[in-house]
ZAMARGU-4260 file (C-alpha; in steps of 0.2 Angstrom, whole numbers, plus 5000, padded with zeros to 4 digits):
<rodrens>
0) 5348/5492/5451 | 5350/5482/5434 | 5355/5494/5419 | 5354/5487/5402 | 5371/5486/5395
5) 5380/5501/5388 | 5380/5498/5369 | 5361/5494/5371 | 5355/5511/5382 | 5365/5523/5373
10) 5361/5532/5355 | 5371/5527/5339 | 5383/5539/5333 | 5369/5545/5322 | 5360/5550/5337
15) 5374/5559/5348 | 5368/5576/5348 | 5356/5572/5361 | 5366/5578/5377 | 5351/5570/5387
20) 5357/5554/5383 | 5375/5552/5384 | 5386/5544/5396 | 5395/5552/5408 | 5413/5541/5407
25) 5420/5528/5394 | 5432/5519/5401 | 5446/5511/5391 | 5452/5497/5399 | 5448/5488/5415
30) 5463/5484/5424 | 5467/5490/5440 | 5465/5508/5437 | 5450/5507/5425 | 5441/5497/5438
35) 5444/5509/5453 | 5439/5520/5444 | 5425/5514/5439 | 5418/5509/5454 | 5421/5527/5461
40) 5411/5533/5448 | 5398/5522/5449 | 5394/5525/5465 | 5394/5544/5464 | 5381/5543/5453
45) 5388/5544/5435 | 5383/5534/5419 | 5399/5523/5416 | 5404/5511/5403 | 5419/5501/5402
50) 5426/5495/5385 | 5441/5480/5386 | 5447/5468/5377 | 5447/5453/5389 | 5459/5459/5398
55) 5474/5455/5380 | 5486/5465/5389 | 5484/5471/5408 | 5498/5472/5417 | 5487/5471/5432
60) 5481/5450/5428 | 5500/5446/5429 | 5507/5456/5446 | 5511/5451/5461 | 5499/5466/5471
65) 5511/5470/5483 | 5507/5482/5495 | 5524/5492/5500 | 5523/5507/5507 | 5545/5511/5507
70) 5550/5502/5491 | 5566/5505/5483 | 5587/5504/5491 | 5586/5520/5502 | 5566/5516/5509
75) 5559/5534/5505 | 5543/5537/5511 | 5531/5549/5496 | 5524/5562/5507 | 5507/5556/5500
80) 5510/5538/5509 | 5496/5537/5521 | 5482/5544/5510 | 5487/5529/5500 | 5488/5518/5512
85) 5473/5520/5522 | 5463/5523/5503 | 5470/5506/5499 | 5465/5498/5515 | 5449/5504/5515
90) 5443/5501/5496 | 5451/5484/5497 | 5441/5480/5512 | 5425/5486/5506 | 5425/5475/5491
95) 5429/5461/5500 | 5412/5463/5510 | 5404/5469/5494 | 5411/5454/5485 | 5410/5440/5499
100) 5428/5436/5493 | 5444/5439/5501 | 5456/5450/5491 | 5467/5460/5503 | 5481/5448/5512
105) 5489/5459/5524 | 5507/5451/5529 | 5522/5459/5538 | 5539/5461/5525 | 5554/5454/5528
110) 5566/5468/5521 | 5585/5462/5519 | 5598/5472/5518 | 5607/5473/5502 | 5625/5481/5508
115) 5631/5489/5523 | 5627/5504/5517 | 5608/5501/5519 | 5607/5500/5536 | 5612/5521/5534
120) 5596/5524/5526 | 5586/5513/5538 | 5590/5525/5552 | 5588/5539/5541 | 5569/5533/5542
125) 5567/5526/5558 | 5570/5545/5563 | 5557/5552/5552 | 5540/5551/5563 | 5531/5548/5545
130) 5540/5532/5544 | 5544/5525/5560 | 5527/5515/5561 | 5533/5505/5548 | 5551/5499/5553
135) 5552/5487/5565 | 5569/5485/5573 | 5585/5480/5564 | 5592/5461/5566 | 5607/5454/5563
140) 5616/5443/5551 | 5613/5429/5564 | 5597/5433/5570 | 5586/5433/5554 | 5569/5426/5559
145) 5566/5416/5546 | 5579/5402/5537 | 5585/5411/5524 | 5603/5418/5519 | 5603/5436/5525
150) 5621/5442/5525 | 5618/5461/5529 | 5602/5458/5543 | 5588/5467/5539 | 5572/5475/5548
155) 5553/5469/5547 | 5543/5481/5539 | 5522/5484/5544 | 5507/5489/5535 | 5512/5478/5520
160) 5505/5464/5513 | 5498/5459/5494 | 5481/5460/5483 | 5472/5446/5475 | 5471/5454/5459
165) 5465/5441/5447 | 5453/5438/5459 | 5447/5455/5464 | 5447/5459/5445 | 5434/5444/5440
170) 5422/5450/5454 | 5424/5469/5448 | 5421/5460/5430 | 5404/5450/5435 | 5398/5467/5443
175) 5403/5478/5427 | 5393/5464/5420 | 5378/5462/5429 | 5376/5480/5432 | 5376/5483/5411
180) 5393/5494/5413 | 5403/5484/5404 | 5405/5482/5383 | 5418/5469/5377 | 5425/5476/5363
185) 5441/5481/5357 | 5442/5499/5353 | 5454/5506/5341 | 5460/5524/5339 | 5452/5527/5323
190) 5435/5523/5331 | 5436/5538/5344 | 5428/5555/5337 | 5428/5571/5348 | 5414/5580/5343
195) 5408/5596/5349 | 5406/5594/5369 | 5410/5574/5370 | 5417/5562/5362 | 5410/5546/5348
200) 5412/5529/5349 | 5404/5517/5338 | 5385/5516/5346 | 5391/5527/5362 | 5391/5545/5364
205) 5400/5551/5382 | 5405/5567/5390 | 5424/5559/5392 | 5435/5546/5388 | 5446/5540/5401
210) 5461/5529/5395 | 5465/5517/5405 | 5475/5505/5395 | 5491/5502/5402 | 5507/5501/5393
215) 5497/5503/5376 | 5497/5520/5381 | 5514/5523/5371 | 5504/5520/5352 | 5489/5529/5358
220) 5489/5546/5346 | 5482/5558/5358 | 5494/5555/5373 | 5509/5547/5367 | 5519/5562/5370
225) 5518/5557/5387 | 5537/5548/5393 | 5528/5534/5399 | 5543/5521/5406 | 5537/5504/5402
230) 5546/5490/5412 | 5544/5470/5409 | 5541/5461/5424 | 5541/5441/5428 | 5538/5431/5441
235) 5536/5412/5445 | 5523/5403/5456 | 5531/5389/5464 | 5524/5374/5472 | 5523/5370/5491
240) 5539/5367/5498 | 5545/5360/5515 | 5548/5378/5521 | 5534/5391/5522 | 5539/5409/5526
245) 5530/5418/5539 | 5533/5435/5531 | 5534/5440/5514 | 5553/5440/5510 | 5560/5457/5499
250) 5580/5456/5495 | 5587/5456/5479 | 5572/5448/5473 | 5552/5445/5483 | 5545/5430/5489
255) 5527/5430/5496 | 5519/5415/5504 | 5501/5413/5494 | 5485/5408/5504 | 5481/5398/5492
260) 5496/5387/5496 | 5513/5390/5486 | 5525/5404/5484 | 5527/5418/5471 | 5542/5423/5464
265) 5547/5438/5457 | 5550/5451/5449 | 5561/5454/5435 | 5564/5474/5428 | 5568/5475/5411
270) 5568/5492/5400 | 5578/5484/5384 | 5564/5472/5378 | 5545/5476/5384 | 5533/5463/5377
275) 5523/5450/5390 | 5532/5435/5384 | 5541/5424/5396 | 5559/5421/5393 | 5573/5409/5399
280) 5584/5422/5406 | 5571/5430/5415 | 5566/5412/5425 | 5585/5408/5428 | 5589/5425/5434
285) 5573/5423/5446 | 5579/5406/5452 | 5596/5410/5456 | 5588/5422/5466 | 5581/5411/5475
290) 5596/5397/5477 | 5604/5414/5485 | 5590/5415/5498 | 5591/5394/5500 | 5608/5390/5498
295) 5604/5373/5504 | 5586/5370/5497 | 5581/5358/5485 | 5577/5365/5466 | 5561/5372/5466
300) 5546/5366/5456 | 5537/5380/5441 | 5519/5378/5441 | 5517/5395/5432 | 5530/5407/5424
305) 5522/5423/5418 | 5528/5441/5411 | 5517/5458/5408 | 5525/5476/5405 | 5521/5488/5419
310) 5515/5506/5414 | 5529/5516/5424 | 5533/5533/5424 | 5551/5542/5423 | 5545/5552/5442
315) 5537/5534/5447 | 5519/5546/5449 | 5504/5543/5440 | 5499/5550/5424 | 5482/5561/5427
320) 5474/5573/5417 | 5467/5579/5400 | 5472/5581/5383 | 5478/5597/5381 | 5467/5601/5366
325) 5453/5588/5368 | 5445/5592/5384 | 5435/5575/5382 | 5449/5564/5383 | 5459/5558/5397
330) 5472/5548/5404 | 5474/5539/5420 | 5489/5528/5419 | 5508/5525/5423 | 5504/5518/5440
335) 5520/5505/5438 | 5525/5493/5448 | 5515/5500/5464 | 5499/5500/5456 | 5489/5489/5471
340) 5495/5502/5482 | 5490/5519/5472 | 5475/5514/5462 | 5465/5517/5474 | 5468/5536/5481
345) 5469/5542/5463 | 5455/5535/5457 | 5446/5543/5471 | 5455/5560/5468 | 5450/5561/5450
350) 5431/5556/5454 | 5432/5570/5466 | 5438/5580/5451 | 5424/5574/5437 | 5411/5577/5453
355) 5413/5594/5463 | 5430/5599/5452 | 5442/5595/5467 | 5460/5603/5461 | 5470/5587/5453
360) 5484/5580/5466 | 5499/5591/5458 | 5509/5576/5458 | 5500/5566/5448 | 5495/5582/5435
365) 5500/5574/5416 | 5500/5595/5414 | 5519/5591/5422 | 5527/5584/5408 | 5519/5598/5395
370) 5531/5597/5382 | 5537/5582/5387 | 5544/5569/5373 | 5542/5553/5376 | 5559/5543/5383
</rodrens>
């Protein structure tokens, strides 16, 4: 059904003692984790509105979307694993019917050995029944199934696979749109008033606030006592070459064969300086990367070299929950680098919350780092 737009349907401040007509959730921000949430809410029923500024500084327009279920040197699995991964699966799936557009790329991984010493932590997983249906067997040095340099052998990894997420975000965008949910706006600190059981914005009155802003999370003055971790991130998209993978390739570095032709390249980490602008040593690093994969390859063509900070967290969990004094304001943020693959469950576990007030998962709780400072 077509709604007006939210700054039009709601009450002015002047107004915002009528409970009747207040939203239910402002969203701030609509990257990953505003838009899943959104759309969860939504379709439970509740008034939404998401406020953003065009998108000025989500980490979600810039990454890859990888879906990797054992990231990292030792290949842990998270307990919560499946529930994300079948949450993922399924939600990315639905919007592709919903949006007639395909989003969801699923592609098996190519996971190289770094040292020796990996191949211990393989078989560490491969005998863990939680993991073992994502390893396939181990190959050797010589027996790498693609042409690339992999001195310790490696493994094929299942369930993996990448998110078009400037494209899924634009269709989210247009439905936010068309469906009156969405206000283009940039909302500043000194805007946002809680007052008595909600919260005032200029020309909206809500029950909540959700904040949903990525790395900007760090100058907001309600949760920037939260250790948010930011991390800088670039990658490169490179034009076709003579050699397509078959696998999306993860070594020192991750290389992932686009459906739209071409390759991405990627992804720098970097803790010292956390803006979104691209740097020389951040391509150069990314390329001898790559000359280490393709020792014999000519130099790649850049078509595109981007940067954007991702919203990690020091546990590498999300960052749930309310403020501790202002009920009406919350946060859902700090997905990192894995946000394709956890936006989903959590936005359905904190809807579930707001709905029939299902208990928080414990590990995503902001309530964890009470009297945290931030690092």
């Amino acid at each position: 059904m077509h709604t007006e737009p939210c700054a039009r349907r709601i009450p002015t401040c002047n107004n915002a003692g009528m409970d009747q007509d207040r939203l239910d959730t402002v969203i701030l921000g609509q990257g990953l984790a505003g838009s899943a949430l959104a759309w969860h809410l939504v379709r439970a029923g509740e008034r939404v509105c998401v406020i953003d500024d065009g998108h000025a500084s989500a980490a979600s327009m810039v990454a890859a979307g990888l879906i990797n279920p054992l990231a990292g040197m030792r290949f842990n699995r998270r307990p919560e694993l499946h529930d994300w991964l079948n949450a993922a699966e399924a939600w990315y799936t639905e919007l592709e019917h919903f949006c007639g557009h395909r989003f969801w790329h699923p592609r098996p991984m190519l996971r190289l050995f770094r040292s020796a010493e990996q191949r211990r932590f393989y078989q560490r997983q491969r005998e863990d029944p939680g993991s073992r249906d994502l390893l396939g067997e181990a190959f050797a040095a010589d027996r790498c199934p693609e042409p690339i340099h992999a001195p310790h052998g490696g493994f094929i990894q299942h369930r993996t696979g990448y998110i078009d997420l400037p494209a899924l975000l634009g269709c989210l965008r247009d439905w936010l749109k068309t469906e009156g949910h969405l206000l283009e706006h940039h909302l500043s600190a000194d805007q946002i008033d809680c007052h008595g059981r909600g919260v005032v914005l200029p020309d909206l009155y809500a029950k909540r606030l959700v904040f949903c802003d990525g790395a900007r999370l760090g100058l907001n003055p309600w949760f920037n006592h939260l250790p948010l971790a930011p991390n800088k991130g670039e990658i490169l998209d490179l034009a076709d070459s003579e050699w397509r993978p078959r696998h999306i390739i993860n070594g020192a570095c991750w290389l992932v064969p686009l459906e739209t032709g071409g390759l991405r390249l990627g992804a720098t980490h970097t803790h010292h300086r956390v803006d979104d602008r691209p740097t020389t040593e951040g391509r150069q690093t990314l390329l001898q990367c790559l000359a280490n994969l393709l020792p014999n390859a000519r130099p790649a063509h850049v078509i595109q070299h981007r940067a954007g900070v991702r919203p990690g967290t020091p546990d590498r969990y999300p960052l749930i929950g309310p403020h501790p004094k202002h009920s009406q304001l919350w946060v859902f943020n700090g997905l990192g680098a894995r946000g394709a693959l956890l936006a989903p469950w959590y936005a359905q576990r904190l809807c579930a919350h707001y709905q029939s007030d299902a208990p928080l998962p414990a590990e995503a709780d902001s309530q964890r780092f009470a009297g945290a400072t931030r690092c």
